[in-house]
C-alpha positions, -999 to +999 in steps of 0.1 A: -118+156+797-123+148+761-099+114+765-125+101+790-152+099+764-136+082+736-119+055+759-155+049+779-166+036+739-151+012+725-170+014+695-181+040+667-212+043+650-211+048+614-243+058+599-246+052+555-271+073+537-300+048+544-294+059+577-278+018+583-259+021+611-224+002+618-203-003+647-171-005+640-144-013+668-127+024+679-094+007+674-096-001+641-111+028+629-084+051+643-063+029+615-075+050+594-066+088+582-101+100+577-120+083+605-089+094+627-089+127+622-128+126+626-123+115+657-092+128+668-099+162+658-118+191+672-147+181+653-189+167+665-179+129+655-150+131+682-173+145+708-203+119+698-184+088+685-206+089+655-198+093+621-220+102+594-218+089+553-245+108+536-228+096+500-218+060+511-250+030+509-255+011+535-242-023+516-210-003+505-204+010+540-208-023+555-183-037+527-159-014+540-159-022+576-158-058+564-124-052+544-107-024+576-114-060+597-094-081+571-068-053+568-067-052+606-064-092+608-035-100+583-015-063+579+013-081+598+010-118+584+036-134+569+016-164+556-005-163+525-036-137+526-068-149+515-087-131+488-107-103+497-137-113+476-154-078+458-184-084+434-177-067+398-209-044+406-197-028+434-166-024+425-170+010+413-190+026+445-164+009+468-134+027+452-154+057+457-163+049+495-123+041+497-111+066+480-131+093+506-122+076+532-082+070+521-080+033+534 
């Protein structure tokens, strides 16, 4: 059964353009639209759990993950968020990564 396979991994790889690799909790990246229907869908990275970015670095990739954990930590607080601290220079290639992957 296909279920079996993603519930015996907690975890997907997500592999930049360097070839960096990521793991990113299964959980939180079924939070989001793209990496869902990767997964969810009738496509390789649902039968492998692993997820390929030729167009996204390494650094940006790994800024990513870094901000779907914030997301994932304070979506339902009611208390003040803290910052989400992005550097003017890579600003520009992390809309891009977010824009791609709609998060």
């Amino acid at each position: 059964m296909d279920d079996d396979n993603e519930e015996s991994s907690p975890y997907v790889k997500l592999i930049s353009a360097e070839n960096s690799e990521i793991f990113l909790s299964r959980r939180i990246a079924l939070q989001v639209e793209t990496l869902r229907v990767m997964l969810e869908g009738n496509f390789r990275e649902s039968e492998e759990g692993v997820i390929r970015f030729p167009d996204i670095s390494g650094s940006a990739l790994e800024k990513v993950v870094k901000y779907l954990h914030y997301k994932d930590r304070y979506s339902d607080t009611v208390a003040r968020i803290p910052e989400f601290a992005i550097d003017p220079e890579e600003a520009l290639e992390l809309l891009v990564a977010a824009s791609y992957l709609n998060c």
